[in-house]
py3Dmol code that shows the C-alpha trace and the ligand (Angstrom):
import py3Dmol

protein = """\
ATOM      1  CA  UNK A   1     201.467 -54.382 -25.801  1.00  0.00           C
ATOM      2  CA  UNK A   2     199.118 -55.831 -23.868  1.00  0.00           C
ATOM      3  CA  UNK A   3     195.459 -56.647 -25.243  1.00  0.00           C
ATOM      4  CA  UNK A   4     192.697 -58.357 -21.870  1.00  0.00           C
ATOM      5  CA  UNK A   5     189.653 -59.079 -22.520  1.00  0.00           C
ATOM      6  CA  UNK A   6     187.988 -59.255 -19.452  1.00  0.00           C
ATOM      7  CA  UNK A   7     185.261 -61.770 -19.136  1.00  0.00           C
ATOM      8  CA  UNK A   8     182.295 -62.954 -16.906  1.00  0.00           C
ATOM      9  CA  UNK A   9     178.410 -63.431 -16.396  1.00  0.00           C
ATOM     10  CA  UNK A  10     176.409 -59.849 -16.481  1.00  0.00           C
ATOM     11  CA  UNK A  11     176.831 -58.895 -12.862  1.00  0.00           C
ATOM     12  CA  UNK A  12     180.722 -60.692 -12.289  1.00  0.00           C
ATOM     13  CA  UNK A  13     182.161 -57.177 -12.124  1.00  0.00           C
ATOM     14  CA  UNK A  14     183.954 -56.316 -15.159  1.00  0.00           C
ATOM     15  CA  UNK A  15     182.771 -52.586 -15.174  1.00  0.00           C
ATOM     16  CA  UNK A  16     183.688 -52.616 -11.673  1.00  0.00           C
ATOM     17  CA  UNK A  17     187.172 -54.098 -11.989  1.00  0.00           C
ATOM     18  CA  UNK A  18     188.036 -52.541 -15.297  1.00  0.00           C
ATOM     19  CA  UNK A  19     188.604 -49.425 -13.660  1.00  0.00           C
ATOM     20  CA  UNK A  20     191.465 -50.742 -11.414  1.00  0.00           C
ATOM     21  CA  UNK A  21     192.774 -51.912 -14.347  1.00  0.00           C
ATOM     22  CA  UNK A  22     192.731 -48.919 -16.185  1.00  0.00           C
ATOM     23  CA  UNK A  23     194.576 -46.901 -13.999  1.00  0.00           C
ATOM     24  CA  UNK A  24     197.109 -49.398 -13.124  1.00  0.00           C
ATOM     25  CA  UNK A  25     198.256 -50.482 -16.928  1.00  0.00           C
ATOM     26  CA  UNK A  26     196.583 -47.354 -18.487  1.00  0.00           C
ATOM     27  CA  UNK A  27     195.148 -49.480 -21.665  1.00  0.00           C
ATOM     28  CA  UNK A  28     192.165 -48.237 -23.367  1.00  0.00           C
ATOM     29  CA  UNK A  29     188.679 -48.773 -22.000  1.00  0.00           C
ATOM     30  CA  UNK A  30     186.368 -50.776 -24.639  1.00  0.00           C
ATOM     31  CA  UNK A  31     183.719 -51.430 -22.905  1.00  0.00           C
ATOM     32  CA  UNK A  32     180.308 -52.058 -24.936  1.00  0.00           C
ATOM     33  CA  UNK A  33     177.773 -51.991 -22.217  1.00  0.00           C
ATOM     34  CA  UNK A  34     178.716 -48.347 -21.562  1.00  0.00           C
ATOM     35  CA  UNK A  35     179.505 -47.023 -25.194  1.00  0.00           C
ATOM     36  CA  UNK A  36     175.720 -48.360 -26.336  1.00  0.00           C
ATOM     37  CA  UNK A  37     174.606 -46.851 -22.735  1.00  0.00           C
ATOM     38  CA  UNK A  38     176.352 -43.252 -24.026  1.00  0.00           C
ATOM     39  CA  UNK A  39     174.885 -43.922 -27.445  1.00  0.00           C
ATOM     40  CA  UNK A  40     171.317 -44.428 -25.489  1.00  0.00           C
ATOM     41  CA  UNK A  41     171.218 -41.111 -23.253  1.00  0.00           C
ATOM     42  CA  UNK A  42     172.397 -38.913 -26.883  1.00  0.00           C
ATOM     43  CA  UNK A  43     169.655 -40.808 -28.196  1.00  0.00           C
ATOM     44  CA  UNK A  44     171.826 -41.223 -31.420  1.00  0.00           C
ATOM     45  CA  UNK A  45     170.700 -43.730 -34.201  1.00  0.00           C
ATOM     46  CA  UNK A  46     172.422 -47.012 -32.657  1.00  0.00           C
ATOM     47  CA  UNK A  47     171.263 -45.695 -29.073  1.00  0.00           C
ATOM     48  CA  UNK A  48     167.469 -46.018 -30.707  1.00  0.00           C
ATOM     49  CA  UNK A  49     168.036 -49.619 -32.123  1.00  0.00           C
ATOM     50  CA  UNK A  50     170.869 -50.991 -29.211  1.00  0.00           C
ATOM     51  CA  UNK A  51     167.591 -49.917 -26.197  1.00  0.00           C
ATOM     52  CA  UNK A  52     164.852 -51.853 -27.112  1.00  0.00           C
ATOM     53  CA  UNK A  53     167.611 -55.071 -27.075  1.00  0.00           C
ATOM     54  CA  UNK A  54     169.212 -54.083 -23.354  1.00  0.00           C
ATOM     55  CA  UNK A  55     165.722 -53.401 -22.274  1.00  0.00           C
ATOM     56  CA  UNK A  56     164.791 -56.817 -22.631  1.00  0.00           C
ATOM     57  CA  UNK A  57     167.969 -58.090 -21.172  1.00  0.00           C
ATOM     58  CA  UNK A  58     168.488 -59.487 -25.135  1.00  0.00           C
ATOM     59  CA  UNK A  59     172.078 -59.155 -26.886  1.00  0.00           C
ATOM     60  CA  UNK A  60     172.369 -55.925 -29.391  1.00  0.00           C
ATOM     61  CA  UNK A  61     172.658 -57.921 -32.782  1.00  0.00           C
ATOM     62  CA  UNK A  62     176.617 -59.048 -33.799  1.00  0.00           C
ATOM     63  CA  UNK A  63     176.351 -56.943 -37.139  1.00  0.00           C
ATOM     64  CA  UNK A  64     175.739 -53.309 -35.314  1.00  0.00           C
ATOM     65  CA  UNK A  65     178.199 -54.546 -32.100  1.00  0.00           C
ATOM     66  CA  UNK A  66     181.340 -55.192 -34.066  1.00  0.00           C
ATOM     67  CA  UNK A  67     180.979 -52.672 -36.061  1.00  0.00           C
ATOM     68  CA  UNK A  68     180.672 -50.225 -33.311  1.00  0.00           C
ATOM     69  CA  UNK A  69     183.644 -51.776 -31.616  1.00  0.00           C
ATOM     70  CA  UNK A  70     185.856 -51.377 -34.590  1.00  0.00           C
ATOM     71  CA  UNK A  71     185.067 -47.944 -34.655  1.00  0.00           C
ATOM     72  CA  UNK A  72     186.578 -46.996 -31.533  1.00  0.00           C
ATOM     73  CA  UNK A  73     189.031 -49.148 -31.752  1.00  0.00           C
ATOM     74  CA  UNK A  74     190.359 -47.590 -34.733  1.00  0.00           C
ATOM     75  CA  UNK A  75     190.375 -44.014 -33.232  1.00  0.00           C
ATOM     76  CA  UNK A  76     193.298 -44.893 -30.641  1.00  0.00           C
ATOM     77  CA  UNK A  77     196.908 -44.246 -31.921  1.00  0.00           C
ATOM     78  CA  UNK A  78     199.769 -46.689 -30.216  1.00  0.00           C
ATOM     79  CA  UNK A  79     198.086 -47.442 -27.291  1.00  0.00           C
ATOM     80  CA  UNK A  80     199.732 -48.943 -24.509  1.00  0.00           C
ATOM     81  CA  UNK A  81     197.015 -52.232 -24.777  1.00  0.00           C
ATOM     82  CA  UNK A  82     193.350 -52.468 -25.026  1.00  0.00           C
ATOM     83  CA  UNK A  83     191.018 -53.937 -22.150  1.00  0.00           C
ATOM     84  CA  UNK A  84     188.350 -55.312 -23.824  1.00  0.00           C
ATOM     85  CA  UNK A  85     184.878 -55.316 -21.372  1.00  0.00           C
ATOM     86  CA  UNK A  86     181.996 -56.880 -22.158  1.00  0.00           C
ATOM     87  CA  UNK A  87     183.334 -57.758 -25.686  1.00  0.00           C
ATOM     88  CA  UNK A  88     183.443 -60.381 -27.159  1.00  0.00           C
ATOM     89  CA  UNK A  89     179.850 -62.037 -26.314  1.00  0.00           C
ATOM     90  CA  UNK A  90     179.570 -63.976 -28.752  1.00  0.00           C
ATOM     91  CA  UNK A  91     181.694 -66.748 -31.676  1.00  0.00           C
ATOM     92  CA  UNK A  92     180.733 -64.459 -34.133  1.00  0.00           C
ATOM     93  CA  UNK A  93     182.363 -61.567 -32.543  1.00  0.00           C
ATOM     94  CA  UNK A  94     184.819 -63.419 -31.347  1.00  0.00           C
ATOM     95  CA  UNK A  95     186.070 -64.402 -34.389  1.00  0.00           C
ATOM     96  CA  UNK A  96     185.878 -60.934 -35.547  1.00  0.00           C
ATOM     97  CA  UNK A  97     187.887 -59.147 -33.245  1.00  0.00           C
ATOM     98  CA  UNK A  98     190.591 -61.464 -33.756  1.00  0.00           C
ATOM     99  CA  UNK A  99     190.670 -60.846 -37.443  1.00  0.00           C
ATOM    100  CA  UNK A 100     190.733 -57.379 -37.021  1.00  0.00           C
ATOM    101  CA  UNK A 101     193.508 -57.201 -34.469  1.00  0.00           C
ATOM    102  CA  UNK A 102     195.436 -59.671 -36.648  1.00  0.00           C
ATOM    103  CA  UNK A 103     195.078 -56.920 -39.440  1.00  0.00           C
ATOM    104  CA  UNK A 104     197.056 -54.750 -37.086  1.00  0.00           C
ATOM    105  CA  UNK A 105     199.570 -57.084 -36.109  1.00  0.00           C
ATOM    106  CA  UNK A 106     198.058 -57.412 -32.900  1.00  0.00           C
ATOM    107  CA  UNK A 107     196.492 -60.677 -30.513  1.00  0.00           C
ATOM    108  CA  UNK A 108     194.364 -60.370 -27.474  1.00  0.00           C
ATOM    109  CA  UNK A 109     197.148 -61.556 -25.002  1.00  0.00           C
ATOM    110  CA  UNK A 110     194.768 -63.188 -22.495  1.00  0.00           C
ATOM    111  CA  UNK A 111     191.162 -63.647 -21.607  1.00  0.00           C
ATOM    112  CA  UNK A 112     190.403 -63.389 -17.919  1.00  0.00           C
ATOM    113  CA  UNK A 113     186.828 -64.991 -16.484  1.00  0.00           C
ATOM    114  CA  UNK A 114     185.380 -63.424 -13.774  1.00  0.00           C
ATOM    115  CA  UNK A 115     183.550 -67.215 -11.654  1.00  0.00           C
ATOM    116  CA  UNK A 116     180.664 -65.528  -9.798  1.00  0.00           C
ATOM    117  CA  UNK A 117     177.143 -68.225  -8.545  1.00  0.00           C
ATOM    118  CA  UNK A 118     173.973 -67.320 -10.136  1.00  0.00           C
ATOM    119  CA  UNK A 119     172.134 -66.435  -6.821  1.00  0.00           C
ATOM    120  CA  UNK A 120     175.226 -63.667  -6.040  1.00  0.00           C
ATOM    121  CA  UNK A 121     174.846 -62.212  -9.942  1.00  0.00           C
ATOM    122  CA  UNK A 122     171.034 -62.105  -9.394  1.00  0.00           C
ATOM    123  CA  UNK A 123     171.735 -60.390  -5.857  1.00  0.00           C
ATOM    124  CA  UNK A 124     174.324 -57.805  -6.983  1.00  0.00           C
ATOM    125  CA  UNK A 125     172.158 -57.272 -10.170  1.00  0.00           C
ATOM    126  CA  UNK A 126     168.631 -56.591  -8.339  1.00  0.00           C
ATOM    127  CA  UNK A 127     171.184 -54.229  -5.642  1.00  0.00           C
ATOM    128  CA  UNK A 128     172.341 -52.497  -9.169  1.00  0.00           C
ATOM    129  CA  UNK A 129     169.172 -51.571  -9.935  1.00  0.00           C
ATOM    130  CA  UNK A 130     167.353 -50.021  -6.676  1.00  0.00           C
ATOM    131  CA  UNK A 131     169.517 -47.356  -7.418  1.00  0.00           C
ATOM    132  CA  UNK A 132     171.062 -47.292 -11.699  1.00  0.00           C
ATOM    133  CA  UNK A 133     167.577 -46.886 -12.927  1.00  0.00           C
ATOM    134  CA  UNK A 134     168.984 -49.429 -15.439  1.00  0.00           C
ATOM    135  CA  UNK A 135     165.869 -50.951 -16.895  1.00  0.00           C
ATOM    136  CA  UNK A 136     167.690 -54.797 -17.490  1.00  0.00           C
ATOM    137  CA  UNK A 137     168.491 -54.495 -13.809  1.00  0.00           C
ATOM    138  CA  UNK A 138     164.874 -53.436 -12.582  1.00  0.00           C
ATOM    139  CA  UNK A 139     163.745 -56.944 -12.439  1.00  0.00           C
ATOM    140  CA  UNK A 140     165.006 -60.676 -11.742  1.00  0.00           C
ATOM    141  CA  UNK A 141     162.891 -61.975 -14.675  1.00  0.00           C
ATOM    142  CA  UNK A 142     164.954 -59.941 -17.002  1.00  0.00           C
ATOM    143  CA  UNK A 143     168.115 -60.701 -15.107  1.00  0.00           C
ATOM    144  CA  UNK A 144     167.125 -64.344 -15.534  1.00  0.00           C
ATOM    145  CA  UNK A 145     166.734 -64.171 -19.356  1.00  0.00           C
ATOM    146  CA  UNK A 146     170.283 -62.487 -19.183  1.00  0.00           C
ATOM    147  CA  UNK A 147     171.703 -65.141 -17.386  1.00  0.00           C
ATOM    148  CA  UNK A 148     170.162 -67.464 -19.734  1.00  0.00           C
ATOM    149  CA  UNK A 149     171.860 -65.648 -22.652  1.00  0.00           C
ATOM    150  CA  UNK A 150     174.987 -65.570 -21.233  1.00  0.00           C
ATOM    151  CA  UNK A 151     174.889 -69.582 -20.678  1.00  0.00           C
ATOM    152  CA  UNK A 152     173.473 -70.274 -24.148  1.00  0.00           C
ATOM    153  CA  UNK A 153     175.307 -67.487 -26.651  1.00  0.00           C
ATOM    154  CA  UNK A 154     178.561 -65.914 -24.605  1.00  0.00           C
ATOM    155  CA  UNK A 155     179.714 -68.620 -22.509  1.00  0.00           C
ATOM    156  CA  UNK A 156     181.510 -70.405 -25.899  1.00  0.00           C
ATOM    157  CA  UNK A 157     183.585 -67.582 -25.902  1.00  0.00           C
ATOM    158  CA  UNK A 158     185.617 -68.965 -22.867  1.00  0.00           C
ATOM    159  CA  UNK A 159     185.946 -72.413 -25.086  1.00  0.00           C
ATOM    160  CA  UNK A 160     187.143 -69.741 -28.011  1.00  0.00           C
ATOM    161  CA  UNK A 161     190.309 -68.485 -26.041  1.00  0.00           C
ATOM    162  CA  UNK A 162     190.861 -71.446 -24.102  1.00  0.00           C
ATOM    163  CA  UNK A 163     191.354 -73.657 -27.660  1.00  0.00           C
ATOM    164  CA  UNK A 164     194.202 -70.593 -27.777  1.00  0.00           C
ATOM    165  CA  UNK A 165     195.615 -71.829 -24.060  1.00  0.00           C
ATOM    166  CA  UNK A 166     194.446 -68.085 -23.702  1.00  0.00           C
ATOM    167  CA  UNK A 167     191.470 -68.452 -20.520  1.00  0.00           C
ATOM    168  CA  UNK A 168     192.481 -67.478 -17.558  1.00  0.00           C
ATOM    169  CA  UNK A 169     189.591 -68.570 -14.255  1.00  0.00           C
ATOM    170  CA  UNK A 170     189.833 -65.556 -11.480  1.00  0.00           C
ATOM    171  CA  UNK A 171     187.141 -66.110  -8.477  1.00  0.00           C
ATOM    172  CA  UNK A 172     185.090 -62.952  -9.002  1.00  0.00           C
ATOM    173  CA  UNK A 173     183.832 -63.460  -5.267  1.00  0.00           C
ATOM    174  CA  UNK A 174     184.967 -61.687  -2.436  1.00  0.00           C
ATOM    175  CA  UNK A 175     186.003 -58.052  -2.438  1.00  0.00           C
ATOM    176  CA  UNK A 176     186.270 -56.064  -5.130  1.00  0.00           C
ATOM    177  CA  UNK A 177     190.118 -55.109  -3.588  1.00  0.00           C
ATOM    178  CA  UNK A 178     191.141 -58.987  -3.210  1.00  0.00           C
ATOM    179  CA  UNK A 179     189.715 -59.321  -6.687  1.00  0.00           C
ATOM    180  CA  UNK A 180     191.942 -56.262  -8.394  1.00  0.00           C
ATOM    181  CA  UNK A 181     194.848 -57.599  -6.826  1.00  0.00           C
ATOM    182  CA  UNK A 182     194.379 -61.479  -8.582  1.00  0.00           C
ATOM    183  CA  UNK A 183     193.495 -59.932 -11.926  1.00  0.00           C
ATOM    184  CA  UNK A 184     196.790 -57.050 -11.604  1.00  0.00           C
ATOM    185  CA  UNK A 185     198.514 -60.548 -10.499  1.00  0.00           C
ATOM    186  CA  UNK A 186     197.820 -62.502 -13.652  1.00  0.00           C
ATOM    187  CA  UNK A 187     198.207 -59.392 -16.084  1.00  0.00           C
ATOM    188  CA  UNK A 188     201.167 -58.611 -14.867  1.00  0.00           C
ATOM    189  CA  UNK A 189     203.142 -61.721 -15.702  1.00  0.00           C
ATOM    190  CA  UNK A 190     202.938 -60.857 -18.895  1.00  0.00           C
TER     191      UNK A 190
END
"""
ligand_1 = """\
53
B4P
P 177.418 -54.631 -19.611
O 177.390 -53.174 -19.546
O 178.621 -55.291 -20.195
O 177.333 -54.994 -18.090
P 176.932 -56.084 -17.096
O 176.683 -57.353 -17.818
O 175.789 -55.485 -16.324
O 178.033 -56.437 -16.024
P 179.377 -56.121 -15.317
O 180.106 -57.413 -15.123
O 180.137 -55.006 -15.968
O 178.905 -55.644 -13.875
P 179.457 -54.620 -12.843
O 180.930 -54.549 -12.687
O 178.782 -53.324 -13.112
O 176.159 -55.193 -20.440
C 174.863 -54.624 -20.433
C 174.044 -55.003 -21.670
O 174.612 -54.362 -22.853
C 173.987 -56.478 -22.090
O 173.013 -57.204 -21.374
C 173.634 -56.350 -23.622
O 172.270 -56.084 -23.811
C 174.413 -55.138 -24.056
N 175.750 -55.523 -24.597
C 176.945 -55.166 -24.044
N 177.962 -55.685 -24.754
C 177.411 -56.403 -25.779
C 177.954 -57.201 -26.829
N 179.272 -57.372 -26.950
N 177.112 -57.805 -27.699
C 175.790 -57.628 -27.586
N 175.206 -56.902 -26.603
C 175.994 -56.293 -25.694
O 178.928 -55.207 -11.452
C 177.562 -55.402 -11.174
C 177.224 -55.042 -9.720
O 177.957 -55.859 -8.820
C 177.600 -53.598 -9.370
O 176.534 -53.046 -8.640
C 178.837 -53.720 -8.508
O 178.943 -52.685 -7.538
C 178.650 -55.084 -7.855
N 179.932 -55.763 -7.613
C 181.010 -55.802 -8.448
N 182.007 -56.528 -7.884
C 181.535 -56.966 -6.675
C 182.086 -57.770 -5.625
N 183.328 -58.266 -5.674
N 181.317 -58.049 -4.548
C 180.053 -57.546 -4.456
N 179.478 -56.774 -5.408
C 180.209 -56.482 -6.501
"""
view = py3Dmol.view(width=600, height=400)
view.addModel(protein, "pdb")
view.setStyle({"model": 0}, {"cartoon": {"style": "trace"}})
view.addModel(ligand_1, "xyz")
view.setStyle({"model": 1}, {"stick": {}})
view.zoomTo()
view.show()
């Protein structure tokens, strides 16, 4: 069983990419971005609290993530393999998501890191969001303060899976077909 978490800068492309992925090794589909998005249009209690964070470009606190994420995780009978998107962002979760997947008997297998520029991210972002109507798309200062997130909380989380020999670096620029066919590459060696 295979377990990816798919990495990368808001922007890189793992939304885009995880859907490739999907249907070519049929794993699960954890991605947190769009389960607190979901939980935001149903206006549902962690929809309420997760908003005012994503508004603001701002992580949704560790506490209310992981547990979230264990909760879906733990609906799915023998999958074939998880792809983890947009999870972990942080040590803290991180640390937890191995824990829990060692409770199962189970190890991410690899970590693969989308390498996009700043100005591209910021281009593809503001593109995003003439037509999403996401709100921490609308403008570049948010996007900036996302960016700034991602450098000072998430971006350990590469050092996390690489102290595993666990990181794998995939150029997340060109097009999005020339990118699939790198990341089906590197999955499927293992
Ligand atoms: P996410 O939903 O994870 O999404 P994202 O950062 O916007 O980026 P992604 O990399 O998926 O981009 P995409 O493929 O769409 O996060 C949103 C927010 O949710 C976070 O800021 C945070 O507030 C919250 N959140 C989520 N997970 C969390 C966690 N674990 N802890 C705390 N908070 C959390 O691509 C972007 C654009 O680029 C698209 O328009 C796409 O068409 C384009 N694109 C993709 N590939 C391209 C290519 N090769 N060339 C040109 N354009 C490309």
């Amino acid at each position: 069983m295979k377990n990816i978490v798919l990495f990368g800068p808001p922007g890189a492309g793992k939304g885009t990419q995880s859907e490739f992925l999907v249907e070519e090794f049929g794993f699960i589909h954890l991605s947190t971005g769009d389960i607190f998005r979901y939980n935001i249009l149903n206006k549902t209690d962690l929809g309420v609290l997760a908003k005012k964070y994503m508004d603001e470009g701002r992580l949704v606190p560790d506490s209310l993530t992981i547990d979230m994420l264990k909760s879906e995780f733990v609906k799915y009978v023998d999958p074939l393999g998880f792809l983890f998107d947009g999870f972990p962002r942080t040590e803290a979760q991180a640390t937890a998501l191995d824990r829990f997947l060692a409770q199962e008997d189970l190890r991410i297998t690899a970590m693969l890191g989308l390498e996009v520029p700043d100005e591209e991210l910021m281009s593809r972002l503001l593109e995003r969001g003439k037509v999403s109507g996401r709100p921490d798309d609308a403008n570049s200062e948010v996007i900036k303060n996302r960016l700034a997130i991602y450098y000072k909380e998430t971006a350990v989380v590469q050092r996390h899976y690489e102290n595993q020999g666990k990181y794998i670096a995939v150029n997340g620029v060109g097009s999005v077909k020339q990118i699939s066919s790198v990341l089906k590459a590197e999955i499927g060696q293992f």
